[in-house]
C-alpha positions in Angstrom: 0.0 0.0 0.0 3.2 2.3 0.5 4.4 2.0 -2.5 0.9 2.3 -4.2 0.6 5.7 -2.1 3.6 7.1 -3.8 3.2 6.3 -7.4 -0.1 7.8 -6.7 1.8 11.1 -5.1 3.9 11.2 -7.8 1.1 11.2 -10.5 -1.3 13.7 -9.5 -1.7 16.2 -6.6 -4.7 15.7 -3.4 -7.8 17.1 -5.8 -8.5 19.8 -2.6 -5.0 20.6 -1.7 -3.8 20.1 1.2 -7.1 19.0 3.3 -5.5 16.9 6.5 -9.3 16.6 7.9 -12.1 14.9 5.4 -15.4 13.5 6.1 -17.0 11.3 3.8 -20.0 11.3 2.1 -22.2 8.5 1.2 -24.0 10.9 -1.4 -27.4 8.8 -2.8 -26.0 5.6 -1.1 -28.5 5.7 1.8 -29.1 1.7 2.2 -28.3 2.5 6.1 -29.8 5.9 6.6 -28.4 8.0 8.9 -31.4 9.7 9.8 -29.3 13.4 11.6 -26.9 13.1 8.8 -27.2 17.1 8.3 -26.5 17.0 12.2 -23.7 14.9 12.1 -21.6 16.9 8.6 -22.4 20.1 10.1 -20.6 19.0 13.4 -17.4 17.9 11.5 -17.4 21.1 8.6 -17.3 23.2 11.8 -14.6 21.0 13.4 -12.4 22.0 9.8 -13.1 18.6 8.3 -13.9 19.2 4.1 -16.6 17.2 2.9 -16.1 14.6 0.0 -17.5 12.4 -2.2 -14.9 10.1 -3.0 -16.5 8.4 -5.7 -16.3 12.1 -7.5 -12.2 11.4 -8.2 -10.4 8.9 -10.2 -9.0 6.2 -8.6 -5.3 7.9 -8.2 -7.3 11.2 -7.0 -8.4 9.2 -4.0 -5.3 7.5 -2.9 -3.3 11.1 -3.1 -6.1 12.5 -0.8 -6.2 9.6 1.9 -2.5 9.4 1.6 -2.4 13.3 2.5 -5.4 13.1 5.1 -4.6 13.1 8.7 -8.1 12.2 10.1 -10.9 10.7 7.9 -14.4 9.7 9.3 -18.0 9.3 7.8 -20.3 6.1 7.5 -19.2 2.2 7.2 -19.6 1.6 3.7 -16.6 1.2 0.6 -15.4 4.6 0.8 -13.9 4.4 4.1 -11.6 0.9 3.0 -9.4 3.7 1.6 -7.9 3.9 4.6 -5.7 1.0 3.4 -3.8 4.4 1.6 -3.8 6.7 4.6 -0.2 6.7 6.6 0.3 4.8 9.8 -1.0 7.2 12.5 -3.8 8.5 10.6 -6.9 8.4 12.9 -10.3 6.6 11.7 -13.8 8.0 13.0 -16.3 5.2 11.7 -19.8 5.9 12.4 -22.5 2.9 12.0 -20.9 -0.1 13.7 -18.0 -2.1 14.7 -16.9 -3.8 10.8 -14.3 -6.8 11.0 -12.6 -5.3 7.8 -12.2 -1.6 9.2 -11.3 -3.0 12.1 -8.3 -5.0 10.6 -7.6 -1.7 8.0 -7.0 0.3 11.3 -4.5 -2.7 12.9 -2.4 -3.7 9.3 -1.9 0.0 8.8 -1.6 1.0 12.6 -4.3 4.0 12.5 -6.2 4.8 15.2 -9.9 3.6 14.9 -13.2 4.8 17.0 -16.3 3.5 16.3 -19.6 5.2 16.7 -22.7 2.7 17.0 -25.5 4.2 15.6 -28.5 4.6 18.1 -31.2 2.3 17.2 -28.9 0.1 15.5 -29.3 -3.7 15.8 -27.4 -6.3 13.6 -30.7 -7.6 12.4 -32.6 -4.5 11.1 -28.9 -3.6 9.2 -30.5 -1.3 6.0 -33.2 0.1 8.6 -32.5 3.9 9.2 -30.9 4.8 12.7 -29.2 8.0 14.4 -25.6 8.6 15.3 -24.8 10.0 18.9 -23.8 13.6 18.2 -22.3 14.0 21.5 -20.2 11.1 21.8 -19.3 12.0 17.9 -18.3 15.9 19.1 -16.1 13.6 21.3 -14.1 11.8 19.0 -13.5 14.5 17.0 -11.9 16.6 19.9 -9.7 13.2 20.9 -8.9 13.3 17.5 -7.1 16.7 16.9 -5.4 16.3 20.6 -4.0 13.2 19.2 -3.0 14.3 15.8 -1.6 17.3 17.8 0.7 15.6 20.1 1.9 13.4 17.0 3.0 16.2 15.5 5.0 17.6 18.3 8.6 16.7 18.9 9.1 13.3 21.4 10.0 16.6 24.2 7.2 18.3 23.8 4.7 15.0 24.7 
């Protein structure tokens, strides 16, 4: 996946620059819908996370943006398996439930992973709509900038 992540670097630029905090959208996919959605983006594009639609970029597009990202979170669903591009370090918020394949993502490439299960959420009604926990989301997202902050900071300064 390294050396995937730079060929990709090397071909093309992040499409939105340099945008270390993303939160993806599911755009028309709503086979689990997330009934405070609005709730829930609004929370992260005033946290400094840039919304995107990952399915909007070419394939090299979105392993140059992963591979730049710091901190990506939005819904269980394909878009977040990209992760599999983002460095070591780079911290998961996964809202919808616990998934054994994001779950291993986060270990093989050593990111940071919290899982939000949604409210109303049972394994048996899995395409029935439910609500994430906006407070507890709030949460990660302020445990996630205090840990991408003391990551940056020199081993000293910890």
């Amino acid at each position: 996946y390294d050396h995937a992540m730079q060929w990709a670097l090397s071909q093309v630029k992040s499409p939105l620059g340099r945008a270390p905090r993303l939160f993806l959208s599911r755009g028309q996919q709503r086979s689990r819908p997330l009934e405070n959605y609005e709730e829930i983006e609004h929370a992260f594009v005033q946290a400094g996370y840039k919304v995107v639609a990952p399915e909007n970029f070419s394939w090299v597009e979105q392993i140059a943006l992963f591979a730049q990202a710091e901190i990506v979170a939005g819904e269980h669903g394909s878009a977040m398996k990209n992760m599999l591009f983002a460095r070591p370090g780079t911290v998961q918020i996964v809202i919808n439930h616990l998934n054994l394949n994001q779950a291993t993502i986060a270990a093989l490439r050593q990111q940071p992973c919290l899982i939000h299960r949604g409210i109303r959420f049972k394994r048996s009604r899995f395409h029935k709509p439910y609500r994430g926990d906006l407070s507890a989301i709030q949460k990660s997202i302020k445990w996630a900038d205090n840990y991408r902050r003391q990551m940056s900071m020199p081993p000293d300064k910890v």
